[in-house]
Every structure is written in structure tokens, then in C-alpha cells.
C-alpha positions as CSV (number, residue, x, y, z in Angstrom):
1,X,61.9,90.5,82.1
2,X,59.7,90.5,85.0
3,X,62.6,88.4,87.0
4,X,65.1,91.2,86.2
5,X,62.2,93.8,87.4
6,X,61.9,91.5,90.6
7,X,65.5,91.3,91.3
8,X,66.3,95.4,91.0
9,X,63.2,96.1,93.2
10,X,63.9,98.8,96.5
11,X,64.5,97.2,99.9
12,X,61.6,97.2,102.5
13,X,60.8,100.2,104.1
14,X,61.5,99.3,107.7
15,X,65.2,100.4,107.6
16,X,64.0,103.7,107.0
17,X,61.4,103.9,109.3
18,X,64.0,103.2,111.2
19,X,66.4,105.9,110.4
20,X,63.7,108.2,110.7
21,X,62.9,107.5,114.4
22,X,66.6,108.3,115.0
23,X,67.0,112.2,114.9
24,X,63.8,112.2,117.8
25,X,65.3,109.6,119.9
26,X,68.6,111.7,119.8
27,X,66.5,115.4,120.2
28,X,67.8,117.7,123.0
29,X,65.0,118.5,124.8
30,X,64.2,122.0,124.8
31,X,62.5,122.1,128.2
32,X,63.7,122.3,131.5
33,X,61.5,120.7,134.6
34,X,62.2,122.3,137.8
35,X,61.3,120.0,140.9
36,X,61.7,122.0,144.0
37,X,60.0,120.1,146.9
38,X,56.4,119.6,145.6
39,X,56.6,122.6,143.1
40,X,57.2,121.4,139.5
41,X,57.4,124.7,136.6
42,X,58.6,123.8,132.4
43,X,61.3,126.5,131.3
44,X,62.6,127.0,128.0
45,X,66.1,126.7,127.2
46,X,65.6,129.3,124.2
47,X,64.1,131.8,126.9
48,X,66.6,131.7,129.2
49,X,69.1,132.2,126.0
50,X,67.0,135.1,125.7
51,X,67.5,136.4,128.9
52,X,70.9,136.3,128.5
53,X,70.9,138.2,124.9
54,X,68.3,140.9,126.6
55,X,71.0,141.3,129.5
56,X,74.0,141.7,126.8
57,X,71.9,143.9,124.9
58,X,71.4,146.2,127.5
59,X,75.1,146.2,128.8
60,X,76.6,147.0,126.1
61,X,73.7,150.1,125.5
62,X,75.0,151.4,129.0
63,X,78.8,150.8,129.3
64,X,81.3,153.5,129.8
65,X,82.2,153.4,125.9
66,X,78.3,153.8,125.1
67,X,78.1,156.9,127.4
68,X,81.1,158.4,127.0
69,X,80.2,158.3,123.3
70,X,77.0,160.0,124.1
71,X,78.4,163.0,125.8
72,X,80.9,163.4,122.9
73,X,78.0,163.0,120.2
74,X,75.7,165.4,122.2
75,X,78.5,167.8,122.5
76,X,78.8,168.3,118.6
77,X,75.3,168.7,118.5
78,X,75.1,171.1,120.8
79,X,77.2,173.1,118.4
80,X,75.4,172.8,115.3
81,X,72.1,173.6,116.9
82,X,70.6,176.6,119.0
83,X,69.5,174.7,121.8
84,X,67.6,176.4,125.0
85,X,69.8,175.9,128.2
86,X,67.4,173.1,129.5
87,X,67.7,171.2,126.0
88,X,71.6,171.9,126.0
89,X,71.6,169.9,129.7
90,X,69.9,167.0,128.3
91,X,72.1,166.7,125.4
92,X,75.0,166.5,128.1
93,X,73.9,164.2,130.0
94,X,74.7,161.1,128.2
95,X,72.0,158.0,128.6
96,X,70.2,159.4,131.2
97,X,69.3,157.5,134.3
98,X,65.5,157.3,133.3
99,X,66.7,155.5,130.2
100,X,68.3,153.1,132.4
101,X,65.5,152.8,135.0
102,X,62.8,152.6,132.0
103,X,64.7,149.4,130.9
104,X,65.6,147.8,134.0
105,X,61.6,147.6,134.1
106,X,61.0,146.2,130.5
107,X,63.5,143.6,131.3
108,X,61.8,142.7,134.3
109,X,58.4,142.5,132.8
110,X,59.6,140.4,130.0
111,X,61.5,138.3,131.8
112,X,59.9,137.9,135.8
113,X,58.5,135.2,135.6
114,X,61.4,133.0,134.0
115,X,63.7,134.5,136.7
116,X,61.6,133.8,139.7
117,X,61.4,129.8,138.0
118,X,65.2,129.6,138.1
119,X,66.0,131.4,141.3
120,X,67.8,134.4,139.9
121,X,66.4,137.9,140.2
122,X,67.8,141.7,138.4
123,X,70.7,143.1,140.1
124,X,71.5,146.4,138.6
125,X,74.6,148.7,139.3
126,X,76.0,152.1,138.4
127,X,79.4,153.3,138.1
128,X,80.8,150.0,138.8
129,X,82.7,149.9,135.3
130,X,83.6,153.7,135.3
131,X,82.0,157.1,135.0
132,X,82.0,159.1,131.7
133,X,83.3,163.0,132.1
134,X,83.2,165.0,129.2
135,X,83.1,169.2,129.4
136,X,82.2,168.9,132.8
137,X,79.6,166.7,132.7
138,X,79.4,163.1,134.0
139,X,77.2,160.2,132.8
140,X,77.7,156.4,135.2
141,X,77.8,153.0,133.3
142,X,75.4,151.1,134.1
143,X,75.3,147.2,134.4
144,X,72.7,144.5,134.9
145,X,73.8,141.3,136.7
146,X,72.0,138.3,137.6
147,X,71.9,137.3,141.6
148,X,71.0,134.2,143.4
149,X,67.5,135.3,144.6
150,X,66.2,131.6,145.8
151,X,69.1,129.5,146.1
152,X,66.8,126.2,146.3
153,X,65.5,127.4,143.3
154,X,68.2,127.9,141.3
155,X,70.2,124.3,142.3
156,X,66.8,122.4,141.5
157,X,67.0,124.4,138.3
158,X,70.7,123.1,137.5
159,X,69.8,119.7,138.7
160,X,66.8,119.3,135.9
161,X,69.6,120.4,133.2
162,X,70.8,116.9,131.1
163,X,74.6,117.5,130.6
164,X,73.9,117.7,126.9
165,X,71.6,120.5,127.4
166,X,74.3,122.6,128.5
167,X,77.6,121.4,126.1
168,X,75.6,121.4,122.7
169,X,73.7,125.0,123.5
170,X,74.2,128.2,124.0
171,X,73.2,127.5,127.5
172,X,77.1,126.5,128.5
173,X,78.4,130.1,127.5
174,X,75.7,131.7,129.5
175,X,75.9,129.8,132.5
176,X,80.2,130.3,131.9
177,X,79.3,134.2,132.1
178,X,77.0,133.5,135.4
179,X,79.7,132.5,137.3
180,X,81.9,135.5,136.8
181,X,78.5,136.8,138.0
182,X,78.4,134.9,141.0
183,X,82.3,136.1,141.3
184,X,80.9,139.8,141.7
185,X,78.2,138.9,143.7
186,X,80.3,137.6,146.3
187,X,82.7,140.6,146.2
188,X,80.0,143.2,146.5
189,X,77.2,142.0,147.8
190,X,78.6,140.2,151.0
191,X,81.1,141.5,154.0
192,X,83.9,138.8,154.1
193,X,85.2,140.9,157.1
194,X,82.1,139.7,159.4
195,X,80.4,137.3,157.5
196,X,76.9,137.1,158.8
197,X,74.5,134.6,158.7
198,X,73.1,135.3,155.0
199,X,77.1,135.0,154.2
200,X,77.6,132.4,155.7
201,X,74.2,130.7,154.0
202,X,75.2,131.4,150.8
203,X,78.9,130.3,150.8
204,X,77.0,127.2,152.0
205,X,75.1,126.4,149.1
206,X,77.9,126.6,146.8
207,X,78.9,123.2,147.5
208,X,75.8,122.1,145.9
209,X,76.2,124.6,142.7
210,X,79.2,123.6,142.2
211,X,78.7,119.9,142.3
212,X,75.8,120.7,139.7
213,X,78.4,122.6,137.2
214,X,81.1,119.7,137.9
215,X,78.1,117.2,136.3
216,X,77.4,119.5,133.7
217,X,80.5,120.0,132.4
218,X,81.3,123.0,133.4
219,X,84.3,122.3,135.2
220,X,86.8,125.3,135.3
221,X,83.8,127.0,135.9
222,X,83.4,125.4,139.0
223,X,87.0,125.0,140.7
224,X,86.6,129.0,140.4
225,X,83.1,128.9,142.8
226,X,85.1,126.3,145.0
227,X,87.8,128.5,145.6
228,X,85.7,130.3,147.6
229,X,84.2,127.2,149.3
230,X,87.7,126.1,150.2
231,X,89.1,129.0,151.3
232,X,85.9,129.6,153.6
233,X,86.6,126.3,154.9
234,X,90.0,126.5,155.5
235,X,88.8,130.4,157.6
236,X,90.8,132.6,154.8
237,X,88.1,133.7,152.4
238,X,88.3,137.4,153.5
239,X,92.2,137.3,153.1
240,X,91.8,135.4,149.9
241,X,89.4,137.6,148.4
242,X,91.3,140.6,149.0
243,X,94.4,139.3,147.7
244,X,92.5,138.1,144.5
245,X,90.8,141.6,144.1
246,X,94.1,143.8,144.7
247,X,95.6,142.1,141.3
248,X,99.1,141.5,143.3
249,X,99.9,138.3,141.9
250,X,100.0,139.4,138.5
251,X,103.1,137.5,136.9
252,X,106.0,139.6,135.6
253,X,105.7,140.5,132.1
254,X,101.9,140.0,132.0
255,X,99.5,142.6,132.9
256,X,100.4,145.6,135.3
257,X,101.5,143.9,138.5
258,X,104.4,144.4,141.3
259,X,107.1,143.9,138.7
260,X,105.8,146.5,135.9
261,X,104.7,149.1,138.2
262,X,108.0,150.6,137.6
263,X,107.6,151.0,134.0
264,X,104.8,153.6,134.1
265,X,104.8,155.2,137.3
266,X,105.4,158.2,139.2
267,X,106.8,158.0,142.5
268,X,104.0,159.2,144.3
269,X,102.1,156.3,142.7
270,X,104.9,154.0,142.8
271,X,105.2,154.4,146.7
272,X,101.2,154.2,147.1
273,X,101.6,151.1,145.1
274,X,103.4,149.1,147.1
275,X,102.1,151.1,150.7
276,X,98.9,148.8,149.4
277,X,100.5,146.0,148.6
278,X,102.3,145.8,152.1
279,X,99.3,146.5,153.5
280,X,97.6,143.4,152.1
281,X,100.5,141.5,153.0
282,X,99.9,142.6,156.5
283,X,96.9,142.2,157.0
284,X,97.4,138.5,155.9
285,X,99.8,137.6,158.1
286,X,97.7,138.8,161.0
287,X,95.9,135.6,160.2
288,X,97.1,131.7,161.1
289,X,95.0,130.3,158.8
290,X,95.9,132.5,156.1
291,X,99.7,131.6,156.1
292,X,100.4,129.8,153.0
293,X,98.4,132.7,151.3
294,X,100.7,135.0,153.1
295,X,103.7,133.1,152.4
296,X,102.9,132.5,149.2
297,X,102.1,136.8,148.5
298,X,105.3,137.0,150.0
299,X,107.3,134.6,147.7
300,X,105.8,136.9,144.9
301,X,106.3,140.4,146.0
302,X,109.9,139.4,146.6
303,X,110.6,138.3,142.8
304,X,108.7,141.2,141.8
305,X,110.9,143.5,143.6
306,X,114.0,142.1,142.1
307,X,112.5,142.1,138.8
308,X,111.4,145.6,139.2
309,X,115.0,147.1,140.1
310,X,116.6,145.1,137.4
311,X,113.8,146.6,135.2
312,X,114.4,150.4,136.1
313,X,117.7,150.1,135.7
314,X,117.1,149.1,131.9
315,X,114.9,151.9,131.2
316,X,115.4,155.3,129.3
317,X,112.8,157.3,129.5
318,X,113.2,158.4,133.0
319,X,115.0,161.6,134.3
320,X,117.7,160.7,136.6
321,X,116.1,162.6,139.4
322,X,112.9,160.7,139.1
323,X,115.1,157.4,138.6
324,X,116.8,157.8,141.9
325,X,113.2,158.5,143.6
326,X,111.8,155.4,142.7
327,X,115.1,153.4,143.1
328,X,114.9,154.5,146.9
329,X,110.8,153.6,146.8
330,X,111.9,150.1,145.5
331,X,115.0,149.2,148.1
332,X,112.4,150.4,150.9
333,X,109.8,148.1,149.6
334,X,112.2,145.1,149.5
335,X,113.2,146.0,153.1
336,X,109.9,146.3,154.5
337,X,109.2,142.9,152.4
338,X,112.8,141.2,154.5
339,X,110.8,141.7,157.6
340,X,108.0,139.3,157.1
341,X,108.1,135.7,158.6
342,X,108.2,133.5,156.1
């Protein structure tokens, strides 16, 4: 009996002790060191997930839809209640701007610190998405981005990320929704026309972000940063950027480009349309390092043309007076368009 007892008896312990040590050896660190020259600062991961929630939070609190629905709301209560003139105002006036001020400065209490540590600062903006008009009264959307405040800063924050910090956290969706940041930044913030030196600085550093994203995985994040890079490079960015921004080479079928104008338009519109859009063209060509960008708008704005006469033919809806004005609106177009070096 005691040989059968000795033979049924649980294998050592070290395997486990083993197994054990595993799930620690495999931990994601949760911290973030941040070696900029002989400065060294720990972040969090989970507060810079925080930051990101706290900038969501307040975005959607003061979109368009938020303060459009605020007017609406305040103009049925206005309605059921006998309000003095100055209360009937406030009730108008959607999320005020004091609302918005008030939490611009909560967010930056809460979150100063981590956002000097990482290089970014608070970079808020009205209107940008749309202004809300309701009885006559008006209420702007407001929107809080994040800018690159100490470039150094922020690459030695990217290099002191471990790859799988980023693709098993929520810190590769964030940093994903930084570069469309970074997208606007550029857009707004900077004059492409006569790029000064601060330009001209920061379209240099992108190199070095976007090597950073390229290592952590983030690699359709990047190619979008290096299309800038490139196309500074190459001396095109301004005509780049303003092609990008005008939405022209929307594909046929997909969206509201060249080739579906047609389908909802006016004439007047119609003809400001492509005015625009032969004016971007233009101003492309005026540029020899832009050419395959201008030949390439070109290439498109032809097919569109096409597309769009074949389309108006097809439709219905149209009065035949209105049907002949933007059939002449379209042949001019594809004339102007014939005159273009290719």
C-alpha cells in the first residue's frame, strides 16, 4: 500500500514555479521612460489612454450634432417656460463658449504635466467642423486637438515605446487618431505657400516620427506622415496639399467628386465647381516640380468629365432647361481641360 501511495504521489513543484514566473517575464510594461538628452521622466501608458478618452469625451460634448441639439432642446424649453429675455438668450445659445473655455482648463490641469512629458500641448478650435444655426441663433463646434509642442520630446517619447506596447494596447488606436492629428496640424497651422523656418523645422522632424511609427507598427500610419516628407522633398508639398484638401481625386462612383457633381447640382454650383477645380489644376502646372501631380489631376479630371456627360445624359430628374445648362458647363470644362500640357 505504501508503494502504491509512493507511486501516485504529485510531481515536484519546480515546473510550476516555473510556470508561474512566466506571465511576469511576458508582462507589458506599463511605463514609458523618456530619455531626452540628460532628462529622464516615467509615463503611464493607462494615462496617456486617459488623455485620449478625456479629449473624445470632450469632442463629442462640443460637436456640431451636440450643439445643434442644444439650440433645438433650448428652443422647446423656451416654450414651455416664461423665461425673462436675458434667460431666453442663454437658452439659445447652445454650449456656451465659457463651457468650452471652463474645460479646455480642467483638461489642462488634469493632464499638463503628462503632455509637457510627451511633447504635445492643447490645441483647441472653433467652427472648424461647422456652426450650429437654429431661429437665428448660432452656437460653433468646438474641437480639441493635440499639437507637437517639443518635437524632441515627443520622438524620445516614441523611441522609449517597445513595439508591443503599442499593438497589444489601446495606445495603437490613439497614436492611429494622432496622426490624422498631425494631418490637420499641418494644414492649418503652417503656410505651405512660404514655408518659413518653423515650417520648414517641423517637416524636418517628421523623418524621425515617422521612422518611430514604421518600428512600432504603425505603418499606414506612417506612409501618410511621409507623404508630406516626400512631397516636401521633391518641392511640391504646397501643390500636394492643396490638391489633397480640394477632394478632386475622388474616384467615380465613390464620394462627391468631378464625376457626381453632376448628379446634385445646380449650374451655378456646377460651374463654381469645376472654376475651382481648373484653378487647382493651374496653379499646379505653374510648377516644374509638381508635374506628375499635375499630370496625374489631369488624367483624372478628364475621365471625370466623360463620366459626368455620360451621367447627365442618364438622369431624369432634371428639367431640360437646366439639362442643357449644365451640358454647356460640362463641354466648357472638358475644353478648358484639352488645353493643359500633358
Amino acid at each position: 500500500m505504501v508503494c502504491d501511495t509512493v507511486l501516485i504521489m504529485e510531481p515536484p513543484v519546480e515546473p510550476q514555479k516555473a510556470s508561474n514566473l512566466e506571465p511576469s517575464e511576458n508582462k507589458i510594461s506599463p511605463i514609458v521612460i523618456v530619455r531626452n538628452g540628460e532628462r529622464a521622466v516615467s509615463v503611464q501608458i493607462a494615462d496617456i489612454n486617459s488623455l485620449f478618452r478625456d479629449i473624445e469625451s470632450y469632442n463629442r460634448q462640443f460637436s456640431l450634432g451636440s450643439q445643434m441639439s442644444s439650440l433645438i432642446s433650448g428652443a422647446f424649453d423656451k416654450r414651455g417656460k416664461k423665461e425673462s429675455s436675458e434667460d431666453s438668450e442663454e437658452i439659445f445659445s447652445g454650449i456656451s463658449d465659457e463651457q468650452q473655455h471652463m474645460s479646455v482648463l480642467r483638461l489642462s490641469v488634469v493632464h499638463g504635466d503628462l503632455l509637457k512629458n510627451i511633447g504635445l500641448s492643447f490645441d483647441p478650435v472653433s467652427g472648424k467642423e461647422g456652426i450650429a444655426l437654429f431661429k437665428g441663433k448660432r452656437a460653433e463646434s468646438g474641437e480639441m486637438r493635440l499639437s507637437i509642442d517639443n518635437r524632441g520630446q515627443f520622438t524620445a517619447f516614441l523611441k522609449g515605446l517597445a513595439s508591443e506596447q503599442v499593438s497589444k494596447t489601446l495606445l495603437e488606436e490613439n497614436l492611429t487618431s494622432l496622426t490624422n492629428v498631425l494631418n490637420k496640424q499641418i494644414l492649418d497651422n503652417y503656410d505651405l505657400k512660404e514655408p518659413d523656418d518653423e515650417t520648414l523645422s517641423f517637416l524636418g522632424s517628421l523623418g524621425t516620427i515617422v521612422a518611430e511609427y514604421k518600428r512600432l507598427g504603425l505603418v499606414v500610419e506612417a506612409e501618410k506622415l511621409e507623404e508630406y516628407l516626400i512631397h516636401s522633398r521633391e518641392g511640391n508639398l504646397r501643390e500636394f496639399v492643396e490638391i489633397r484638401a480640394s477632394g478632386l481625386m475622388q474616384k467615380p462612383g465613390e464620394g462627391f467628386g468631378p464625376a457626381d457633381w453632376v448628379k446634385d447640382s445646380g449650374p451655378k454650383f456646377l460651374t463654381r465647381k469645376w472654376d475651382e477645380a481648373l484653378a487647382v489644376l493651374r496653379n499646379a502646372s505653374k510648377n516644374p516640380k509638381a508635374h506628375g501631380l499635375h499630370k496625374e489631376l489631369l488624367a483624372h479630371l478628364n475621365e471625370c468629365v466623360i463620366i459626368a456627360q455620360k451621367n447627365l445624359e442618364g438622369i431624369k430628374y432634371y428639367t431640360s432647361e437646366n439639362k442643357a445648362k449644365l451640358k454647356e458647363i460640362l463641354a466648357k470644362a472638358a475644353d478648358e481641360l484639352s488645353g493643359f500640357e500633358t
